[in-house]
C-alpha positions in Angstrom: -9.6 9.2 -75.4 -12.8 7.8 -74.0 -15.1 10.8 -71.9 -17.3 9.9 -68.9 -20.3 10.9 -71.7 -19.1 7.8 -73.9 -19.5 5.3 -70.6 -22.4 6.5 -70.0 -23.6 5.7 -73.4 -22.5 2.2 -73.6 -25.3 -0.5 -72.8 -24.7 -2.3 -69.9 -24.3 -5.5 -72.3 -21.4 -4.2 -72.9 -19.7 -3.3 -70.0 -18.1 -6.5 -68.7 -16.6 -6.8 -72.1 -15.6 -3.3 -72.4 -14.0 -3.8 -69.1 -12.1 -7.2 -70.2 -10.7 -5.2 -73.6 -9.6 -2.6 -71.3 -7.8 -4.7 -68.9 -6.2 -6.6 -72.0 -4.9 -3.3 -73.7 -3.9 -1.7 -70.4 -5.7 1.0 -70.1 -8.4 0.1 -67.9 -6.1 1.6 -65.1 -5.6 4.9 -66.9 -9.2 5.1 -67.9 -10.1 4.8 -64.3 -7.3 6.8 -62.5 -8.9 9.6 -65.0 -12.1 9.1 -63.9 -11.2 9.5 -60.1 -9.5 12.6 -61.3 -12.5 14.0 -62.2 -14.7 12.9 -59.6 -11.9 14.6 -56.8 -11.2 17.7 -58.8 -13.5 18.8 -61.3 -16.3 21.0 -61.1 -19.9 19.5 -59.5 -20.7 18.3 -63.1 -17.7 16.7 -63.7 -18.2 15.0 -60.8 -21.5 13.8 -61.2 -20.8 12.7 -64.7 -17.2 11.0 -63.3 -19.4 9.5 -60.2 -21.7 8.0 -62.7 -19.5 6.7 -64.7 -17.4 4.3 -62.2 -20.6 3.3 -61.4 -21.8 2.5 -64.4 -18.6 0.2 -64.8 -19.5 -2.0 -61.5 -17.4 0.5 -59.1 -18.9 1.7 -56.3 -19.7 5.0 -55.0 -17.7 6.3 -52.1 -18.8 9.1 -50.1 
């Protein structure tokens, strides 16, 4: 399963096609509904690390 940490690490080159591979095998849905997971009920690093992640996919930040 793909961490917040391994987003983060991916160039942003790669993102649209990450996100495109994602949507093909399905499991760009799970990969975010994880995410948001994280960012509503982990811990403050968690949540950083989730917040920067959806970012770092093209989603934006809600307060």
């Amino acid at each position: 399963m793909l961490r917040s940490e391994d987003i983060l690490s991916m160039d942003r080159d790669h993102v649209a096609a990450f996100i495109k591979e994602q949507t093909s095998a399905k499991t760009l849905s799970v990969l975010v509904r994880r995410l948001n997971e994280e960012l509503l009920e982990g811990d403050e690093t968690v949540r950083q690390i989730a917040s920067r992640a959806l970012q770092h996919l093209g989603f934006p930040e809600y307060a």
